[in-house]
Backbone bond lengths (Angstrom), bond angles and torsions (degrees), N, CA, C in turn:
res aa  C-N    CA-C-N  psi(-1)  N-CA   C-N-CA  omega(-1)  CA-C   N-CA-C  phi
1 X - - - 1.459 - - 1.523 110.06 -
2 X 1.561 117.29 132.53 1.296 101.83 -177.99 1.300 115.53 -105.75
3 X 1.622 113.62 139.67 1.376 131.62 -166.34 1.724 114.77 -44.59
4 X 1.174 128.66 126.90 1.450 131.32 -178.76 1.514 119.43 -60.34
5 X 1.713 101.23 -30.04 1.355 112.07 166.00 1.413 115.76 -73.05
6 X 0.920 128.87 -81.59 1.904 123.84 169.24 1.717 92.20 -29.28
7 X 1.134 151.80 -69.62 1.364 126.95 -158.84 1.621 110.39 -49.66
8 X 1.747 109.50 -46.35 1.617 103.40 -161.33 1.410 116.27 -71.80
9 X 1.963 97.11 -11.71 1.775 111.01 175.09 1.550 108.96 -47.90
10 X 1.829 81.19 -50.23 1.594 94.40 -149.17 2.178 107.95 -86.40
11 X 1.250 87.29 2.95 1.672 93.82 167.38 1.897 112.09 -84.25
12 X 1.485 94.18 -55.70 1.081 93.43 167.61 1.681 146.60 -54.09
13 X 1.330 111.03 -35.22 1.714 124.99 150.90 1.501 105.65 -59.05
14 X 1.426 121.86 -48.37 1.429 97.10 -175.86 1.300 109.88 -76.05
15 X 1.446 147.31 6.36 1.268 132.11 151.40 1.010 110.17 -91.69
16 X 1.431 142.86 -16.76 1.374 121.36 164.63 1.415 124.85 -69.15
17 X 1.262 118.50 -47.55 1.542 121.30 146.10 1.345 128.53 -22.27
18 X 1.304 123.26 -41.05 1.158 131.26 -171.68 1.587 110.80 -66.38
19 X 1.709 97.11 -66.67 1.500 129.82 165.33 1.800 95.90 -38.00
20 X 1.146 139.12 -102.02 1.003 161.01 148.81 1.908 100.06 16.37
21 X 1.154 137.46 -80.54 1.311 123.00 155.21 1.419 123.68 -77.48
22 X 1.298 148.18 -9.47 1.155 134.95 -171.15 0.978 137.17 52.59
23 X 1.413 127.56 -114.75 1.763 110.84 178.20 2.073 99.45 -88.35
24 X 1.285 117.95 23.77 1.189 109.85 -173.02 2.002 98.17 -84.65
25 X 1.398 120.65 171.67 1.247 121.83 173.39 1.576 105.38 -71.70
26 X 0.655 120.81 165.49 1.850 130.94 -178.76 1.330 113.54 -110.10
27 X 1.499 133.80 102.31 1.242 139.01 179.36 1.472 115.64 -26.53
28 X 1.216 117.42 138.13 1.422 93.86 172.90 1.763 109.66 -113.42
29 X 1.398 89.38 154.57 1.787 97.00 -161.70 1.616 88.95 -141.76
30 X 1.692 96.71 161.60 1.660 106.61 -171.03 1.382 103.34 -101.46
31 X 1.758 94.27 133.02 1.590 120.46 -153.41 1.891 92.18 -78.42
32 X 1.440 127.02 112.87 1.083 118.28 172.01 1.352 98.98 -173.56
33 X 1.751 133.40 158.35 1.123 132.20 -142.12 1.736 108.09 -78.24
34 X 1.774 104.68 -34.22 1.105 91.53 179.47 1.843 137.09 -69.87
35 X 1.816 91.17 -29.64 1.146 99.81 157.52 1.882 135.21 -66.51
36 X 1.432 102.05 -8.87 1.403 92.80 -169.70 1.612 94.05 -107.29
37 X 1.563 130.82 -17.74 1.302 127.71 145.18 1.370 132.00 -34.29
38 X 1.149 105.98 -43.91 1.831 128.49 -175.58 1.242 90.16 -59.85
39 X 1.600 114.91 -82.65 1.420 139.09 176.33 1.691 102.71 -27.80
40 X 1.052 135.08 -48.01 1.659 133.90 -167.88 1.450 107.52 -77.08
41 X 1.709 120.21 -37.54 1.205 116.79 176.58 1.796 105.54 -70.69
42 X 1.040 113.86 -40.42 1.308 104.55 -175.43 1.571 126.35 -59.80
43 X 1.989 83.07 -39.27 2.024 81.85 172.42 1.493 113.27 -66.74
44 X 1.358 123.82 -30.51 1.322 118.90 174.78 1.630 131.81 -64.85
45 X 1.116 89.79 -39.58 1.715 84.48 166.04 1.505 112.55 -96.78
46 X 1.656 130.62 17.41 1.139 117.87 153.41 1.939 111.81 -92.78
47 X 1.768 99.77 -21.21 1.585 93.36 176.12 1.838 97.22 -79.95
48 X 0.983 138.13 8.84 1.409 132.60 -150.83 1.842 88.61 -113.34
49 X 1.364 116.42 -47.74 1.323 121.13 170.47 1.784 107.18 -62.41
50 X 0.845 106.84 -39.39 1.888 113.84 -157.14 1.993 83.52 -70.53
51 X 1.102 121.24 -64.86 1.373 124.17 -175.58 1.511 112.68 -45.16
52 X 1.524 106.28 -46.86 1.679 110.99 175.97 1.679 98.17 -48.83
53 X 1.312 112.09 -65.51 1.373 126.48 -153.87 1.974 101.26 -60.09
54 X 1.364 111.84 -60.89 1.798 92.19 158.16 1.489 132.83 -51.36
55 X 1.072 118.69 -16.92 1.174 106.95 -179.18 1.725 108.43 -86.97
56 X 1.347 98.54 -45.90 1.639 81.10 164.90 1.144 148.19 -85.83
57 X 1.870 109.38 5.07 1.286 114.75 130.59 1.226 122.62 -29.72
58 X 1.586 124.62 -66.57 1.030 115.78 -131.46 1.822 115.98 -95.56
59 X 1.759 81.31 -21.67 1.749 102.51 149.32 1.331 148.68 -63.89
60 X 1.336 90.07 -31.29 1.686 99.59 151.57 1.375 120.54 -80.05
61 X 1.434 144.30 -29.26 1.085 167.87 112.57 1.635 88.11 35.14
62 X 1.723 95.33 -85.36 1.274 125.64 -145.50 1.402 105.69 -84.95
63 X 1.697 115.47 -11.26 1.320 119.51 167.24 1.650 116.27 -87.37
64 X 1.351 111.98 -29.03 1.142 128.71 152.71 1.434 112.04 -32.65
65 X 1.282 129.67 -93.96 1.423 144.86 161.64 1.452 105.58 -27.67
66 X 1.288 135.57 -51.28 1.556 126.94 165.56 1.166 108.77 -50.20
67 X 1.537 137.62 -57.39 1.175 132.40 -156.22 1.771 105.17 -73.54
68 X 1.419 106.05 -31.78 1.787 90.84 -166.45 1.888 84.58 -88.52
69 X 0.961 148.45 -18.68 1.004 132.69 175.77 1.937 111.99 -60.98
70 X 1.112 111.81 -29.53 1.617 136.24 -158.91 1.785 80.41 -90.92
71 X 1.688 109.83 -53.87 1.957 91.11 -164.77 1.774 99.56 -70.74
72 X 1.274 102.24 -17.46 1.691 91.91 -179.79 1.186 108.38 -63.97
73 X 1.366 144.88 -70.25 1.022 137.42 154.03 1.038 132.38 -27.09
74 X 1.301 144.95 -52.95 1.595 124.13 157.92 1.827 107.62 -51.37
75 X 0.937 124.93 -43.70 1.516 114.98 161.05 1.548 125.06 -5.46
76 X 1.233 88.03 -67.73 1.727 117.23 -171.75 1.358 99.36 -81.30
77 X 1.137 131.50 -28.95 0.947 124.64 -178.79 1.711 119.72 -73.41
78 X 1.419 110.40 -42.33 1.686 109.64 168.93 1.242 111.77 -79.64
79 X 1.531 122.68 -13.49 1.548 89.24 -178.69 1.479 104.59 -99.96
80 X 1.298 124.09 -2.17 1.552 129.31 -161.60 1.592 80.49 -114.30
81 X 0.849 163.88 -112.65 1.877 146.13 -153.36 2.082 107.10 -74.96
82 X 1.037 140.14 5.07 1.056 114.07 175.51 1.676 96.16 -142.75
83 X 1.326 115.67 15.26 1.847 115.67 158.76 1.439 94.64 62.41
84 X 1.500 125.19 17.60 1.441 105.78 -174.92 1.978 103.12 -116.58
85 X 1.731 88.42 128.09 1.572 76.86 -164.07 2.014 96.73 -117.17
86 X 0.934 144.35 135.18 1.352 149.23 -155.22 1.523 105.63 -79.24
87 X 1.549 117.60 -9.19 1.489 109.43 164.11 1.269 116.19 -80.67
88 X 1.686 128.13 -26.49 1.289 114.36 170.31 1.528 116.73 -108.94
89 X 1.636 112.40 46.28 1.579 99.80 155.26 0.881 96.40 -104.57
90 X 1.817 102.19 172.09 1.310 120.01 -172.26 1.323 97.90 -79.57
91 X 1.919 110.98 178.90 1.482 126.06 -171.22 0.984 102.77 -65.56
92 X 1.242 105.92 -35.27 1.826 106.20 -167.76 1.219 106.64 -63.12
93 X 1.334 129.54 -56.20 1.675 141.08 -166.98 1.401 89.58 -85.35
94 X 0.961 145.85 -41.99 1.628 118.33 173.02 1.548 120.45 -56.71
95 X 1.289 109.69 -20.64 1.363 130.53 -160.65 2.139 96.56 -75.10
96 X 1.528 85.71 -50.69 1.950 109.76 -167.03 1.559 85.67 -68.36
97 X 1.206 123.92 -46.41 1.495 107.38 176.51 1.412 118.73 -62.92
98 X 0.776 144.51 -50.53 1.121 151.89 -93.60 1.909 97.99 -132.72
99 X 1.785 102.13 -33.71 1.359 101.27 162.31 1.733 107.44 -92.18
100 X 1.278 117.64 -22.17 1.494 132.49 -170.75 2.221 90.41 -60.23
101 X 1.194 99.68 -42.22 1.472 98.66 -170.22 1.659 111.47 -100.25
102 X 1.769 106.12 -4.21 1.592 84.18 147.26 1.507 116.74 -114.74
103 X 0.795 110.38 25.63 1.574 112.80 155.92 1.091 120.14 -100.35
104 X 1.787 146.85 -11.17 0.736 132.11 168.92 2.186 93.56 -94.84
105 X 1.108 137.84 -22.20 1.290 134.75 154.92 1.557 128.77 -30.12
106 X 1.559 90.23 -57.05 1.541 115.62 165.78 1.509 121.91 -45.15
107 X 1.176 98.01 -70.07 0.984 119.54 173.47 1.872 132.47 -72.54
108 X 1.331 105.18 -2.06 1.637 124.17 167.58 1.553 89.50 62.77
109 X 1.457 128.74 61.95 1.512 108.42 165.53 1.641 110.69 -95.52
110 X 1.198 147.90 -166.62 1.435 146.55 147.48 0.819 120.90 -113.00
111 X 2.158 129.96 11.02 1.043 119.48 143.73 1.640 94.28 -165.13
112 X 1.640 111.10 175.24 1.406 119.90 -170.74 1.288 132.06 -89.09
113 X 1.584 104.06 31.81 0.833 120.00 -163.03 1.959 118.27 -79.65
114 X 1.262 130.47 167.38 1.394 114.71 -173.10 1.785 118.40 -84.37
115 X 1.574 83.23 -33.01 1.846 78.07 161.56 1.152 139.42 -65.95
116 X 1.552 104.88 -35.11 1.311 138.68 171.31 2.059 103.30 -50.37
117 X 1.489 96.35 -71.57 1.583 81.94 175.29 1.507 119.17 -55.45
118 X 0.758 144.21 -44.29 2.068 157.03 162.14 1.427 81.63 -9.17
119 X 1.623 116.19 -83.12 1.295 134.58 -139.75 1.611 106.39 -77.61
120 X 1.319 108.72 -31.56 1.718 108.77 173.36 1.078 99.88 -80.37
121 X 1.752 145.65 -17.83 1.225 140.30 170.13 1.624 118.26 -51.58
122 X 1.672 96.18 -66.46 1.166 125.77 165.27 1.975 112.49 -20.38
123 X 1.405 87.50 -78.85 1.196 110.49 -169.99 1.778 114.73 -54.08
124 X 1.345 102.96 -28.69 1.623 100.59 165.84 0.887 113.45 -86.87
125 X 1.424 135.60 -22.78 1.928 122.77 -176.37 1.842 80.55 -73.80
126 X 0.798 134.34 -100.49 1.357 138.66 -177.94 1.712 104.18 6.90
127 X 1.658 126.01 -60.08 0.817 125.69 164.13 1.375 131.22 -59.96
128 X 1.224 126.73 -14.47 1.455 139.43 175.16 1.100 107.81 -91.58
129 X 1.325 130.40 -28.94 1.686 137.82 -168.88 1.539 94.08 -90.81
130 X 1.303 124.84 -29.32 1.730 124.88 -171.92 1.570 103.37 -93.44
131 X 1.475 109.97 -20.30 1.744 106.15 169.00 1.858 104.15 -76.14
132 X 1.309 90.86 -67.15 1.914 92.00 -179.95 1.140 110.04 -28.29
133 X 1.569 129.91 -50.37 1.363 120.56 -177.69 1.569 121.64 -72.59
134 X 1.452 102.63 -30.26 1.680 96.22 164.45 1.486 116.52 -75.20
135 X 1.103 122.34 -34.30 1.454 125.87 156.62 1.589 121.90 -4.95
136 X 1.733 87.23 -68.99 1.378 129.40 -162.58 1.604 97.61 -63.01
137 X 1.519 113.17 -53.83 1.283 102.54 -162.54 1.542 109.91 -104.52
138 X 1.492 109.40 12.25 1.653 116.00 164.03 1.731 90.16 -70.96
139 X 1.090 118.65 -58.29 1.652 136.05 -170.98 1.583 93.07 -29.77
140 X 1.193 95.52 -78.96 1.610 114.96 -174.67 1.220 114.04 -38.84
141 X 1.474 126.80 -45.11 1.648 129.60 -173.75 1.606 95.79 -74.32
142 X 1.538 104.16 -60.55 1.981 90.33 170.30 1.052 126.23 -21.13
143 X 1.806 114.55 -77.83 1.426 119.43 158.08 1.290 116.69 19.34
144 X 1.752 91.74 -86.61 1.646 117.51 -141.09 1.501 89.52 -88.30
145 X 1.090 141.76 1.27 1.298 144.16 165.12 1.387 119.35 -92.46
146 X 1.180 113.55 -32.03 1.720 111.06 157.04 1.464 126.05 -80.33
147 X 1.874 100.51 -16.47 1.235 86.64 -168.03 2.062 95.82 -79.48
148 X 1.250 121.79 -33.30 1.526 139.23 -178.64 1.813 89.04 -46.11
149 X 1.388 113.32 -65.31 1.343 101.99 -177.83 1.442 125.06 -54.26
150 X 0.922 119.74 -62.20 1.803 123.16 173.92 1.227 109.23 -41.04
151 X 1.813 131.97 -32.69 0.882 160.21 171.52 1.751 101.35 -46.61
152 X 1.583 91.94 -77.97 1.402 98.79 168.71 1.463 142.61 -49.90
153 X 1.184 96.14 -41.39 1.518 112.37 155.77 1.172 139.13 -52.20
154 X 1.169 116.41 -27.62 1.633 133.80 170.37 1.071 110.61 -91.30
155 X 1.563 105.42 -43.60 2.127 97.22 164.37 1.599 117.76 -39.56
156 X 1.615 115.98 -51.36 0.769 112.19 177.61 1.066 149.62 -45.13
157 X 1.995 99.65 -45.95 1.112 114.25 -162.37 1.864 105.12 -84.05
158 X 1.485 99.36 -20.75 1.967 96.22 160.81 1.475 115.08 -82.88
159 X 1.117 134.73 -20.19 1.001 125.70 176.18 1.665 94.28 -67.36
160 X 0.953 129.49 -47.72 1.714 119.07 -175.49 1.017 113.24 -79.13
161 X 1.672 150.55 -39.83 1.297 116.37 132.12 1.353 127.44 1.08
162 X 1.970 108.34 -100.14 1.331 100.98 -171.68 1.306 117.25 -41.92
163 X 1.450 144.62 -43.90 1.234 141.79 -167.99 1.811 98.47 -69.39
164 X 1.144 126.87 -24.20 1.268 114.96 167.50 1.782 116.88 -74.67
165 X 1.117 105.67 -34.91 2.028 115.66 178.05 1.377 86.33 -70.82
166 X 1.599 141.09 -65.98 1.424 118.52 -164.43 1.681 120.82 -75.57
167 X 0.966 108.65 8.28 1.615 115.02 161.96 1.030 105.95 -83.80
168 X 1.571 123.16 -44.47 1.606 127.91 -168.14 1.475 117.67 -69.24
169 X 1.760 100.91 -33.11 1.588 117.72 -179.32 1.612 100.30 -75.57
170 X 1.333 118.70 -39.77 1.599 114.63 178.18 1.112 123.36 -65.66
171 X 1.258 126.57 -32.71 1.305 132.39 179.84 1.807 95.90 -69.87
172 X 1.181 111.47 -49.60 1.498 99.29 -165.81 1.408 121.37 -54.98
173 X 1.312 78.50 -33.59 1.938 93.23 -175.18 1.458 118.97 -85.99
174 X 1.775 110.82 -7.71 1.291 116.23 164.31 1.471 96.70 -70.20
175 X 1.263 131.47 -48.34 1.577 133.59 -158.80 1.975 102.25 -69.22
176 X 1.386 119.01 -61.51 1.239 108.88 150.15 1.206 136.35 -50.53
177 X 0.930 139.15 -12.99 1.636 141.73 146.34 1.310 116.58 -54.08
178 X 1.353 130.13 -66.42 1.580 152.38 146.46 1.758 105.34 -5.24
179 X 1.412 97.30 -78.66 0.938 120.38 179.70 1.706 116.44 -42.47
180 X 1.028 94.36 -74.99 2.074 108.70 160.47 1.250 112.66 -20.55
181 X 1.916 105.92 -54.64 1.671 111.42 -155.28 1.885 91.60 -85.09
182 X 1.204 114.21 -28.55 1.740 107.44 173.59 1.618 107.33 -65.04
183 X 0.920 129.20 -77.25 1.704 144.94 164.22 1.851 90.22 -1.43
184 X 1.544 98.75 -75.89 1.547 101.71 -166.93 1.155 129.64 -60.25
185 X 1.669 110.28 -21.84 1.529 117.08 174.89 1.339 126.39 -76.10
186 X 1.852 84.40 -37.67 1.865 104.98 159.44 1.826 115.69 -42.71
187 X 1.330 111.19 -51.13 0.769 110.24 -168.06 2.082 130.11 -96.92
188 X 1.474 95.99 -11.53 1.972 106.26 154.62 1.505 91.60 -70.63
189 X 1.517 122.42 -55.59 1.897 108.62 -169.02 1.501 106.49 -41.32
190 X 1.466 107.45 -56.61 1.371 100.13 -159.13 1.796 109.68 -74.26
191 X 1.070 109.30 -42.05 1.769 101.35 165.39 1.175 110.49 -31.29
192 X 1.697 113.30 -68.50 1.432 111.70 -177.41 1.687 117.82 -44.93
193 X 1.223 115.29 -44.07 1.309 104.31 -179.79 1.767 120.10 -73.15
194 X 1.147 105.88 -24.11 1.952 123.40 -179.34 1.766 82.25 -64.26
195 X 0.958 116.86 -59.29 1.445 117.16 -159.97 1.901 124.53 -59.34
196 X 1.791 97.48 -36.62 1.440 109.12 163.96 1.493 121.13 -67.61
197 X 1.714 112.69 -33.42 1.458 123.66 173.75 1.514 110.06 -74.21
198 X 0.812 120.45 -4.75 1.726 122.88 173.93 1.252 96.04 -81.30
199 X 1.277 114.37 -80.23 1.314 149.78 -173.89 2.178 102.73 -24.96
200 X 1.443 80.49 -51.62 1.991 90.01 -161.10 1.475 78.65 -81.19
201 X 1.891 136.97 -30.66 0.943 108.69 -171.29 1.788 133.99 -103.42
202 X 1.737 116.42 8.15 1.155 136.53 134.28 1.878 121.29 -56.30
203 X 1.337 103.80 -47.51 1.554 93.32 179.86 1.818 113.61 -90.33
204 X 1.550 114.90 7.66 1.379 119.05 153.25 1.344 109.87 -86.10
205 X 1.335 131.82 -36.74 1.553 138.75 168.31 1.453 121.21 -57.34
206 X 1.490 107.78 -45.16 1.556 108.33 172.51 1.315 110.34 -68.83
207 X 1.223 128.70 -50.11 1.622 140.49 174.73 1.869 111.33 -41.95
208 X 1.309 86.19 -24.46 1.683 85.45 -178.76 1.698 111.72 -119.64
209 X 1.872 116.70 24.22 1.264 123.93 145.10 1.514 113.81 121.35
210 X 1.946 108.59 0.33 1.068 114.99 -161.65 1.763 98.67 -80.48
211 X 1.466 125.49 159.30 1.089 172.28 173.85 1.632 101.02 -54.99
212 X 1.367 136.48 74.07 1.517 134.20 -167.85 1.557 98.83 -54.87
213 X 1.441 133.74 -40.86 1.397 120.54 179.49 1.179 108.33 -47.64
214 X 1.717 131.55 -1.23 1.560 111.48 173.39 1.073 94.74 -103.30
215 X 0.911 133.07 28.15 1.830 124.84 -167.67 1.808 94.95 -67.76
216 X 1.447 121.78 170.25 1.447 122.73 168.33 1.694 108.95 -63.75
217 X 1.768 104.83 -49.72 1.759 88.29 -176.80 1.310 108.52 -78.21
218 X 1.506 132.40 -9.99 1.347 107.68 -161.55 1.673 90.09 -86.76
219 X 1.213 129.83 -28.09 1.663 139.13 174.38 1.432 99.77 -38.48
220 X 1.345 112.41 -66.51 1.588 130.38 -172.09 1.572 99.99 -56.58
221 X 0.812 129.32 -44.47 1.447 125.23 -175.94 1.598 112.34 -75.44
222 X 1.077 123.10 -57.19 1.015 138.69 139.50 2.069 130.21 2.86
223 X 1.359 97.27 -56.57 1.551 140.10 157.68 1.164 122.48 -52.42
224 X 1.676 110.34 -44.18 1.070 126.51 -173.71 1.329 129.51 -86.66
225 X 1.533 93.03 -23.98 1.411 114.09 177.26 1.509 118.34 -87.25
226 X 1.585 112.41 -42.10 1.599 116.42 147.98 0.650 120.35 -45.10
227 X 1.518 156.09 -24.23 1.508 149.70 175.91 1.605 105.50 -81.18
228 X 1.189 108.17 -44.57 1.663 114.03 -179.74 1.541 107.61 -42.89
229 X 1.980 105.99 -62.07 1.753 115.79 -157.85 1.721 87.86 -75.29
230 X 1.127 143.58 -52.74 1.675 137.29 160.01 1.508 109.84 -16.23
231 X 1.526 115.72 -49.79 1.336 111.50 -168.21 1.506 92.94 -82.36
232 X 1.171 139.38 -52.69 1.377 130.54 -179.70 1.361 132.14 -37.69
233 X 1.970 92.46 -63.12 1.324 80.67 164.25 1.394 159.16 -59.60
234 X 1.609 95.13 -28.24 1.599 101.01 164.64 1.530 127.67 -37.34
235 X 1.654 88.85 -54.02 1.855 111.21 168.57 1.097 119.71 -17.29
236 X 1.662 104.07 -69.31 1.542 132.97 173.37 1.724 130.55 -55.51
237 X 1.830 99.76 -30.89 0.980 93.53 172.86 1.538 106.80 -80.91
238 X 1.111 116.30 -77.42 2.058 108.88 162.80 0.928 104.49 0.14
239 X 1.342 149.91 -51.11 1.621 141.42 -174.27 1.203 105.42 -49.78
240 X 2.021 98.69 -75.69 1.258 100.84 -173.39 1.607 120.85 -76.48
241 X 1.103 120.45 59.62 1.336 125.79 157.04 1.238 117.12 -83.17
242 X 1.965 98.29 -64.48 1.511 90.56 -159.30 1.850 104.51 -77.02
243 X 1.327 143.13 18.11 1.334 131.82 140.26 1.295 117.55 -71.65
244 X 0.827 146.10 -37.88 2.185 145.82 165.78 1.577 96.37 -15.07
245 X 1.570 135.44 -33.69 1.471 103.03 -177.47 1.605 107.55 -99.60
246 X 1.049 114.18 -0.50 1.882 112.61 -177.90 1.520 112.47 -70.00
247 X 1.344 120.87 133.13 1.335 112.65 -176.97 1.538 109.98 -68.64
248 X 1.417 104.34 -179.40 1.187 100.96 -173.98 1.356 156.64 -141.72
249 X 2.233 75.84 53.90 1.104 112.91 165.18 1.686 116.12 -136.48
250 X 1.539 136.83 155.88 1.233 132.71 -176.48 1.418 123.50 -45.99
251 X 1.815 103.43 -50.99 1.202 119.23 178.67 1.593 119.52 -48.44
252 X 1.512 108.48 -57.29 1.237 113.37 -179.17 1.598 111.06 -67.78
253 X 1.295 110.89 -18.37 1.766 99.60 -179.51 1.321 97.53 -90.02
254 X 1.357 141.49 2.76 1.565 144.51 173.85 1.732 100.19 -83.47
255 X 1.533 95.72 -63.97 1.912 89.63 172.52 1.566 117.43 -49.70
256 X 1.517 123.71 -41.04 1.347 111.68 -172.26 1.721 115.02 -67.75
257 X 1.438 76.25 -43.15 1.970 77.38 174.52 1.541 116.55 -50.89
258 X 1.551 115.18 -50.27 1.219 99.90 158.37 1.307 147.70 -35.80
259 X 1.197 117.47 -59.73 1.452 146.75 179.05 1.935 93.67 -51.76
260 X 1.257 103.61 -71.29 2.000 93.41 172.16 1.401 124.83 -53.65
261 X 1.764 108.63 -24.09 1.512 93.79 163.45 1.951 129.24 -62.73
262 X 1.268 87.34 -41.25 1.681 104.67 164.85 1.477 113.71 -58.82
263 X 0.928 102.89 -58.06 1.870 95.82 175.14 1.508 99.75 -40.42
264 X 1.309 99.99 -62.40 1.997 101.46 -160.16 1.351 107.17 -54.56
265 X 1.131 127.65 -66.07 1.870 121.54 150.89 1.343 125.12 4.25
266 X 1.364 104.16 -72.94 1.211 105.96 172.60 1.685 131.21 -82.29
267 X 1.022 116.73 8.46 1.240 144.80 150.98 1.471 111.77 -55.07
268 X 1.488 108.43 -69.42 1.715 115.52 -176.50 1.159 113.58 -71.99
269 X 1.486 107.37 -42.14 1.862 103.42 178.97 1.862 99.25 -55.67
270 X 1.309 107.34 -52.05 1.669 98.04 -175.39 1.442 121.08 -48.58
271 X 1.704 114.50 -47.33 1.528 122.03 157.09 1.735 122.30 -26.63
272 X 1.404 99.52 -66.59 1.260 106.77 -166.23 1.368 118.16 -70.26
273 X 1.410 114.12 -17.95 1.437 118.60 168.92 1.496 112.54 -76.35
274 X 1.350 115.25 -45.45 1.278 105.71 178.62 1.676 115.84 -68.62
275 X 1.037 104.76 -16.26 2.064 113.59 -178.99 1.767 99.21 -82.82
276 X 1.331 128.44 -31.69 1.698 134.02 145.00 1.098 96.36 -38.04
277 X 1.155 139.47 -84.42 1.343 148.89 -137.57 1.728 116.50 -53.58
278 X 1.399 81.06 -65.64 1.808 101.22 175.62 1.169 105.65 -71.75
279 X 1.729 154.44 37.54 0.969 137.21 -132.80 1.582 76.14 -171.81
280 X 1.377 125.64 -57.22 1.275 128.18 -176.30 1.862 112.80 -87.71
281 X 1.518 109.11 -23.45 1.273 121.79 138.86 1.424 126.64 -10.44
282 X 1.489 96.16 -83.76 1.401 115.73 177.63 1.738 132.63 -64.82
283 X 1.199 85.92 -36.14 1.839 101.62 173.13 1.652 93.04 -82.34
C-alpha cells in the first residue's frame, strides 16, 4: 500500500515542477521516496528564497514611498524656512545634493547627517558580512544537495544493474528448472514403464514354470530379511563372547570359582599384613 505521505510529497513536487518549467517538458527522474525527498527539500528552500525575495520587494517598495514622501517634505522645508529652492542651484550643488541624497537612500539613513552616515556605514558592512555568510551556507546546502543527488543517482544506476543480473540469474534458473521438470518426468515415465516390463516380464516367467520366490519383489524382500538375521546375529555373537573362557563343564567352573576365592584370601591376608607392618613402622 502506498504511503499517503510520500503521495502528498510527490503531488506537491509535481506542481512545483510544473510551475518551475511551464509549458517546457519535465525531466524525467525515478519516482521513489528518496528521490522525491531530495526534490521536496529543494522546492522548499527555493519557495523559502522566492518568499524572502518578495518580501523585500515589497519593503523596499514601501521604503521607497517613505523616502519620496520624506524628500517631499524636506522640499518644503528649504524653500519655505531656508529660501532654498533646487531649480536655482547651480549644477554643481544640485549635483552634491543629489548624490548626498542617494547615498543617504542607499544607504536607508533618515537624515544627512555625519553620524548618521558612520552608522548606516556600519550597519551595511555588518549587513554584507551577514549576507557572505548566508551566501556561504546557501553554497554549502547546494553542495550537500548535489552531493545526495549524484548520490542518488548512482543508487540508482546499481540498483538497475543488479535488477538487470537478477533477471539474468532468473531466467537461467527458470531454464534449469524447466529443464529439471523435463529430466524428472522423463524419468517417473520411464520407471513407470521399467516397472510394467518387470511386471509383464515375471508373469511371462511364471507362466512358463518359474519359481515366484524369484520374483524381483519377493528377492527384495527376501534381502531385507537377510540383512535383519546378519544384524542379529552379530548381536548374538557379542553375547557369546564373554562365555568363550568358562569351562565346559559345571563341575569344573565350581572348582575354578573356588580356586579364585582362595586367591582373593590370600590377597587380603597379604594386604593386611603389610597395613600391620606400616602401622608399627610409623609408631
Amino acid at each position: 500500500m502506498i504511503d499517503s505521505s510520500f503521495v502528498s510529497l510527490l503531488w506537491q513536487v509535481a506542481l512545483w515542477l510544473k510551475k518551475i518549467y511551464g509549458h517546457q517538458a519535465i525531466p524525467e527522474y525515478e519516482v521513489n521516496e528518496r528521490t522525491v525527498d531530495i526534490l521536496h527539500d529543494i522546492m522548499e528552500y527555493n519557495e523559502a528564497n522566492d518568499r524572502d525575495a518578495s518580501f523585500l520587494i515589497e519593503n523596499m517598495k514601501e521604503e521607497v514611498t517613505e523616502y519620496e514622501e520624506e524628500a517631499k517634505h524636506m522640499q518644503n522645508v528649504l524653500i519655505q524656512s531656508l529660501g532654498l529652492n533646487p531649480a536655482s542651484l547651480s549644477r554643481e550643488s544640485f549635483q552634491f545634493f543629489s548624490d548626498l541624497v542617494d547615498s543617504a537612500v542607499t544607504l536607508e539613513m533618515k537624515d544627512t547627517s555625519l553620524s548618521s552616515f558612520f552608522c548606516a556605514i556600519n550597519d551595511m558592512t555588518s549587513e554584507l558580512f551577514e549576507t557572505e555568510s548566508q551566501n556561504k551556507e546557501i553554497a554549502l546546502k547546494l553542495k550537500n544537495i548535489r552531493v545526495k543527488l549524484s548520490a542518488a543517482l548512482m543508487l540508482e544506476l546499481r540498483l538497475q544493474k543488479d535488477l538487470a543480473k537478477a533477471k539474468k540469474y532468473l531466467e537461467i534458473h527458470n531454464s534449469k528448472a524447466k529443464t529439471r521438470s523435463k529430466n524428472k518426468r522423463y524419468l517417473i515415465n520411464k520407471t513407470g514403464d521399467l516397472k510394467c516390463r518387470i511386471k509383464t516380464a515375471e508373469e511371462e516367467l511364471i507362466a512358463l514354470g518359474l519359481d515366484q520366490a524369484l520374483t524381483h519383489k519377493d528377492l527384495a524382500k527376501q534381502s531385507e530379511e537377510l540383512v535383519a538375521l546378519q544384524k542379529n546375529l552379530k548381536l548374538l555373537k557379542k553375547k557369546l563372547k564373554y562365555y568363550h573362557d568358562l569351562p565346559p563343564s559345571f563341575s569344573l567352573a565350581q572348582v575354578m570359582l573356588e580356586e579364585r576365592k582362595q586367591e582373593l584370601n590370600a590377597i587380603e591376608e597379604e594386604l593386611i599384613r603389610k597395613i600391620q607392618t606400616l602401622c608399627i613402622v610409623l609408631t
